[in-house]
KOLKOL-671726 format. One line per 5 residues: number of its first residue (from 1); their letters; for each residue z, x, y of C-alpha. Coordinates in steps of 0.05 Angstrom, whole numbers, m for minus. Last residue first. Layout:
<nupas>
NUM) a) Z/X/Y; ...;
</nupas>
This chain:
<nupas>
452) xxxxx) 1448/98/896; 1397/133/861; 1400/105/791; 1405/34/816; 1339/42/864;
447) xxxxx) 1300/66/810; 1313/7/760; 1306/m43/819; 1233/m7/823; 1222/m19/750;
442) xxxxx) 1250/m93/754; 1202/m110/808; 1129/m64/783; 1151/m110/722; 1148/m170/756;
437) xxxxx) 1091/m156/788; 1050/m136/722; 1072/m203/699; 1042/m244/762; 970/m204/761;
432) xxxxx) 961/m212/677; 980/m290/686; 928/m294/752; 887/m255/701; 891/m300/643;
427) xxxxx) 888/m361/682; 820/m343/708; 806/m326/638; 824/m397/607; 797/m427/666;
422) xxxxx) 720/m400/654; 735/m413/579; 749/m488/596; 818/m515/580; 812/m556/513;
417) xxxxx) 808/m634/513; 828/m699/520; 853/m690/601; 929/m697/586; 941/m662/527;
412) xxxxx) 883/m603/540; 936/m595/604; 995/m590/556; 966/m545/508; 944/m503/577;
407) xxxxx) 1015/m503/590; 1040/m491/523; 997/m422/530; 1027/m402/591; 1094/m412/563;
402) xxxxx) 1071/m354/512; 1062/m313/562; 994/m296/574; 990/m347/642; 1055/m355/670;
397) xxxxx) 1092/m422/654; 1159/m387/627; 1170/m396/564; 1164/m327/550; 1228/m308/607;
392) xxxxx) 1267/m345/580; 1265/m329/501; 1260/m259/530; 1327/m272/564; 1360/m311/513;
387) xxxxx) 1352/m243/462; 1375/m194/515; 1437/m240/514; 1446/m237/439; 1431/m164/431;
382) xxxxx) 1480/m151/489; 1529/m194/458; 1523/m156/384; 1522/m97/421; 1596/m110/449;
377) xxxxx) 1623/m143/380; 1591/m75/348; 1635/m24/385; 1636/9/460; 1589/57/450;
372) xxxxx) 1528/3/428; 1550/m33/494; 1542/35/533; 1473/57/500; 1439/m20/501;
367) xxxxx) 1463/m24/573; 1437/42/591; 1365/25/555; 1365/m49/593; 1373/m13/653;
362) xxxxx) 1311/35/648; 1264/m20/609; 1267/m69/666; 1319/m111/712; 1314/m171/758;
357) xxxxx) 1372/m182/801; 1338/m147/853; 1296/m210/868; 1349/m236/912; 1378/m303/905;
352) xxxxx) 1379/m363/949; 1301/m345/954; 1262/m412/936; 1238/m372/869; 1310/m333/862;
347) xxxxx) 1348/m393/859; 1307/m418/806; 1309/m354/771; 1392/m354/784; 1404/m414/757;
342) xxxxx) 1355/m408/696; 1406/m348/683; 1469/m374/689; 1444/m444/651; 1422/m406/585;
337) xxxxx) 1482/m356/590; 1526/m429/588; 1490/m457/540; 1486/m389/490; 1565/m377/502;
332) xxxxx) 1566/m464/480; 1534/m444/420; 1558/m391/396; 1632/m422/411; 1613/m484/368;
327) xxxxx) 1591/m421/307; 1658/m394/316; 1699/m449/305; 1655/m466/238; 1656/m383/224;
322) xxxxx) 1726/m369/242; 1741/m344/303; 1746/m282/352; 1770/m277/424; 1810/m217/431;
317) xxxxx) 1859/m219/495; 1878/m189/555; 1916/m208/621; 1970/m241/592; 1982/m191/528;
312) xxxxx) 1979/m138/585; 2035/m172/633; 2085/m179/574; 2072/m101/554; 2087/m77/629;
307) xxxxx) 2150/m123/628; 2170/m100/557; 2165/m29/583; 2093/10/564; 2097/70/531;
302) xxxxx) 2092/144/563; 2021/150/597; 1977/222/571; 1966/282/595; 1913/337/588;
297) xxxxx) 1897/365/659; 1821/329/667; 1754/332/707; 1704/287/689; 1642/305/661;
292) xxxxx) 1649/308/597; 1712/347/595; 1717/393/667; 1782/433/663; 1840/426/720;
287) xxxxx) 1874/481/750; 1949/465/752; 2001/493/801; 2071/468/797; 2121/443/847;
282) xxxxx) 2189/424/815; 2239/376/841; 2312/362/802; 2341/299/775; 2326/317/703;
277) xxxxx) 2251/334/720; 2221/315/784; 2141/340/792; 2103/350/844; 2031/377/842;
272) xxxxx) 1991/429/869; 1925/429/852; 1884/490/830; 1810/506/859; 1754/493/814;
267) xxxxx) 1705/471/873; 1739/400/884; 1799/380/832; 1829/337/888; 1790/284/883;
262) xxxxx) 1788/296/801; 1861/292/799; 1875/231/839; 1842/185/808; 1877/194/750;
257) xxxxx) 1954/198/785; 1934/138/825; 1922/100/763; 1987/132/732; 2024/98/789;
252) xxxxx) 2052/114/854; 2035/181/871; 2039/209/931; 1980/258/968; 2010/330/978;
247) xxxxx) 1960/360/931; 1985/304/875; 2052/281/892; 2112/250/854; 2094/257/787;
242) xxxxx) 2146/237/732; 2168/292/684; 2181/264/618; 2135/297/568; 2124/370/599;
237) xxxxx) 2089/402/650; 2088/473/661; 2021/493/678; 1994/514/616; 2015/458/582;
232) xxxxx) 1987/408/636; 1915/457/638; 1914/444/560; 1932/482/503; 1964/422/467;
227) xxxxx) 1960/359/503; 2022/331/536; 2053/272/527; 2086/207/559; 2082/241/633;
222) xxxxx) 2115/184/684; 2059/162/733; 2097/91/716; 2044/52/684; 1982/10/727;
217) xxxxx) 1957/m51/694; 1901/m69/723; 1883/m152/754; 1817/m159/781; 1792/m144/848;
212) xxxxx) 1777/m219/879; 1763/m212/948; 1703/m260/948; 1645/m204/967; 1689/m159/919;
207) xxxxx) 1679/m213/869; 1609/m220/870; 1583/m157/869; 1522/m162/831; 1499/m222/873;
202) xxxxx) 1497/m185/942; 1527/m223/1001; 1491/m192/1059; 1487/m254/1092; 1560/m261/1102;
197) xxxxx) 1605/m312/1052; 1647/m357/1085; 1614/m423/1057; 1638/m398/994; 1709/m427/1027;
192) xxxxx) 1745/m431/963; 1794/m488/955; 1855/m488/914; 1889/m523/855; 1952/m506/828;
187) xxxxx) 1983/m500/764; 2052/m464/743; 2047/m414/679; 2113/m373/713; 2060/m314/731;
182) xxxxx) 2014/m364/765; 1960/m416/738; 1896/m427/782; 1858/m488/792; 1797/m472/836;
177) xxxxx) 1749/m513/878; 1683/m486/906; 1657/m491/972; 1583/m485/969; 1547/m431/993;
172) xxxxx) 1487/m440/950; 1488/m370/926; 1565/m364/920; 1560/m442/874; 1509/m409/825;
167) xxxxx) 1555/m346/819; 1630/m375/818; 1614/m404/742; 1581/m339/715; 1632/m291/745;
162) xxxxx) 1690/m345/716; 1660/m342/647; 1651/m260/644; 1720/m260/687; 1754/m291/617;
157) xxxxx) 1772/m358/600; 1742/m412/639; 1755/m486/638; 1693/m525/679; 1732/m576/733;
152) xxxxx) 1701/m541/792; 1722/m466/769; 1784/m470/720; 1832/m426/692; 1842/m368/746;
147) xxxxx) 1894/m327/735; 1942/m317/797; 1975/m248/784; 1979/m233/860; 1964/m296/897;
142) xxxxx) 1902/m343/914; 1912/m387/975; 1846/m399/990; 1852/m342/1054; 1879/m293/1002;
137) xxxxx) 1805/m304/959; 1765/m302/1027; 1779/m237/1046; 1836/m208/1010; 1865/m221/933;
132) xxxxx) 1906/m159/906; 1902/m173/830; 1873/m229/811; 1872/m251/735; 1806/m276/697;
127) xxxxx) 1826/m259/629; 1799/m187/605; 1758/m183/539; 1754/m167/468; 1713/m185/421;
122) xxxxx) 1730/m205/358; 1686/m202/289; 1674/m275/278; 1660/m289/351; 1608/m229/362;
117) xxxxx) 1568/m257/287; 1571/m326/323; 1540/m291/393; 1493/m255/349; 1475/m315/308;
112) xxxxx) 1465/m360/370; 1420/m313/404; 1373/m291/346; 1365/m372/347; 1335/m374/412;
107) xxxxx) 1289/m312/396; 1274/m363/339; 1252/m408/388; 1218/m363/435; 1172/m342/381;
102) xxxxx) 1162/m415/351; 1135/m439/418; 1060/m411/406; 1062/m437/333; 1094/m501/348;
97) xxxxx) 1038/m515/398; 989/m498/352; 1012/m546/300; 1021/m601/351; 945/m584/381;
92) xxxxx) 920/m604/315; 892/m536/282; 816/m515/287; 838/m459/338; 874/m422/298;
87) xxxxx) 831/m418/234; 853/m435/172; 799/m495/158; 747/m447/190; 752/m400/126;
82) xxxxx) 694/m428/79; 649/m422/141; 664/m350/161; 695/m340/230; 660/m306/282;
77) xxxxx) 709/m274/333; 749/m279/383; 740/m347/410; 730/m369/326; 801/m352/316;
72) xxxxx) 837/m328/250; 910/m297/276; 941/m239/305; 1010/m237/311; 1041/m187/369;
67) xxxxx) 1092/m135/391; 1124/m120/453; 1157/m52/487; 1160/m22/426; 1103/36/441;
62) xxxxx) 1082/76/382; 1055/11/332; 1093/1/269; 1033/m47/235; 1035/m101/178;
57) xxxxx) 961/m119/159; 962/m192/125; 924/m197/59; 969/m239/24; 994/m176/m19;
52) xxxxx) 1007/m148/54; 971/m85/76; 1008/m32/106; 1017/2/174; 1058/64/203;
47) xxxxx) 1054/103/273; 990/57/293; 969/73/360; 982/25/426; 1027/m31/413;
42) xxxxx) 1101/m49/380; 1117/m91/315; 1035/m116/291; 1038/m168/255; 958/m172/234;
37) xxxxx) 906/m220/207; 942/m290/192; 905/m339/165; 936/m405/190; 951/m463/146;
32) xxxxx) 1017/m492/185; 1064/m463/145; 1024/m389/153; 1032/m408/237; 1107/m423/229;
27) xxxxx) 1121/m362/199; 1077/m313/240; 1105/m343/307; 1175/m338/289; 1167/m266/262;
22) xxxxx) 1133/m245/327; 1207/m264/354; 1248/m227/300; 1206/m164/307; 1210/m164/378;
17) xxxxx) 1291/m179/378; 1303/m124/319; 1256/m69/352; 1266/m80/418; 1347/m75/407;
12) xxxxx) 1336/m5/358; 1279/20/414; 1325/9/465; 1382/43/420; 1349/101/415;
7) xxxxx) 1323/112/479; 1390/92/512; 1419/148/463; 1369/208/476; 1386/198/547;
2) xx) 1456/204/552; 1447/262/497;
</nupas>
């Protein structure tokens, strides 16, 4: 089902971003008096196609990994005389320039409105509290319950905005400075000795290379329920009891007492555990059950305290606006993705950053699954991200992209006239070379995430 569901929802997020981006392309080029053939969603053989009252063939090809629009062009094929005023290649070279660009753009736009759709509906997230700094977090200075609120001057609200603000500065090395605001909301600014950071500081872990585990909220291991014929009911246990041990191992918080169980649940054999109920000590025996996956004894946390409650309304929060509001914060979310990521491809070209931060089709299908699990506001941000990245990743000035295509507009800009076929084609398979090694990348980093 794990499996079913990332394919699914792959081919729901290809689907809407591919169709939206060959969309740009086919809207701007029938504006600009181009006779378009095909828009074709998807490649390889036709699962569903229809012809277009204006003549266009609309196609549902069986692989969605792509999609394209194609137009009227006299260096594919011959072009009948009373037709070469809507062919591609007879345009102004500002016409076919927008064309070519218009698919990134509106990929660019898919972006804003997802991230403004995400703001309007709330999405929740985790402020960017410490927990138990070490390394080079307690030697700034940082504390217990220190929250972060600014990374070099630049505000940041949750860890997604600190993450993306410590990044640039970890992979340059650069000492970074920090105001953080404390339990009693006093202010103080630190300095973080990047510079520290080993060699074999990897990018997608961040803040354990800095020492920064993020703040939990760990309960009293104090039982708040128990689950109807389950192992806990079985066993004994009742609303109340507070665990003590767990297979001789103490207990002191419900964290502990959940990852404890499953460590100790090896080969189906019980677990002792110690209980004190009404000032007495009880040992009980509980065999736990395996529930998707995880093994499990059927309790549940009591309530919070008011101390517990005050520190979770700190540490968490739902940001969600109206649509004006909303629409600013779209915007700036899309800047600030926009300068993460052309940070780290830059970095990654003179090698401050490794090439395993590239991802393909195997990743992006678990992260489509798990944010589509986790509620609309999460898949509207994944949508939205996915969305900047192929907007990226097209302009870029590889051959076959469609930033390939600019630059050959821009060299037929500066010399008076077209690239020559012979370049054209050489381009074309130095483009065809460059993309098919990316890919070979991100699948291999795909491989090596699900074995490790």
């Amino acid at each position: 089902m794990e499996i079913l569901g990332s394919i699914f929802w792959l081919a729901v997020a290809l689907g809407l971003l591919v169709t939206f981006h060959e969309f740009g392309h086919y809207w701007v080029a029938r504006r600009a008096g181009v006779r378009v053939l095909r828009f074709s969603v998807g490649f390889g053989k036709p699962l569903w196609r229809r012809k277009g009252a204006n003549g266009v063939e609309f196609v549902i090809g069986a692989i969605p990994l792509g999609g394209y629009v194609k137009m009227l062009d006299e260096r594919e094929a011959s072009v009948p005389d009373d037709q070469l005023e809507e062919a591609f290649n007879r345009k102004s070279l500002a016409k076919r320039s927008a064309i070519v660009a218009a698919g990134p753009v509106f990929n660019l736009i898919f972006a804003v409105v997802a991230f403004w759709a995400m703001f309007m509906l709330g999405i929740p997230e985790s402020r960017p509290i410490v927990g138990n700094p070490e390394g080079i977090a307690e030697a700034a200075g940082l504390k217990h319950g220190d929250m972060i609120v600014q990374v070099d001057g630049q505000p940041v609200e949750t860890w997604t905005h600190a993450v993306l603000a410590l990044l640039p500065q970890a992979l340059d090395r650069n000492p970074v400075s920090l105001v953080v605001e404390d339990q009693q909301s006093r202010r103080e600014e630190l300095q973080l000795p990047l510079d520290r950071l080993g060699d074999d500081f990897r990018e997608d872990r961040i803040l354990d290379a800095l020492g920064m585990k993020p703040w939990r909220v760990d309960l009293p291991p104090i039982i708040g329920g128990v689950s109807e014929d389950s192992p806990a009911e079985r066993a004994g246990l009742e609303a109340g009891d507070r665990v003590m041990t767990i297979n001789g191992e103490p207990v002191d918080g419900w964290m502990a007492l959940v990852n404890l169980i499953p460590a100790a649940a090896t080969d189906g054999q019980p677990v002792q555990i110690e209980v004190r109920r009404d000032g007495m000590t009880r040992e009980l025996e509980i065999v736990p059950e395996l529930v998707d996956g995880r093994m499990i004894i059927g309790v549940r946390p009591g309530e919070p305290g008011p101390e517990a409650r005050a520190a979770m309304e700190r540490a968490f929060t739902i940001l969600q606006y109206g649509p004006v509001e909303g629409l600013g914060e779209a915007v700036g979310e899309t800047w600030r993705l926009t300068s993460a990521t052309l940070g780290i491809l830059g970095r990654m070209i003179t090698g401050n950053a490794s090439l395993s931060n590239l991802s393909g089709p195997i990743t992006i299908a678990q992260l489509a699954n798990d944010s589509a699990r986790l509620g609309a506001s999460r898949f509207l941000f994944f949508l939205g991200l996915i969305s900047l990245s192929l907007a990226i990743i097209n302009l870029l000035p590889i051959p076959v992209l469609d930033g390939g295509h600019l630059l050959y507009f821009l060299i037929e800009w500066i010399k008076g006239s077209p690239v020559s076929e012979r370049g054209h084609m050489i381009g074309q398979s130095i483009g065809l070379v460059m993309v098919l090694a990316l890919m070979s990348v991100a699948i291999f980093n795909d491989i090596l995430r699900l074995v490790q």
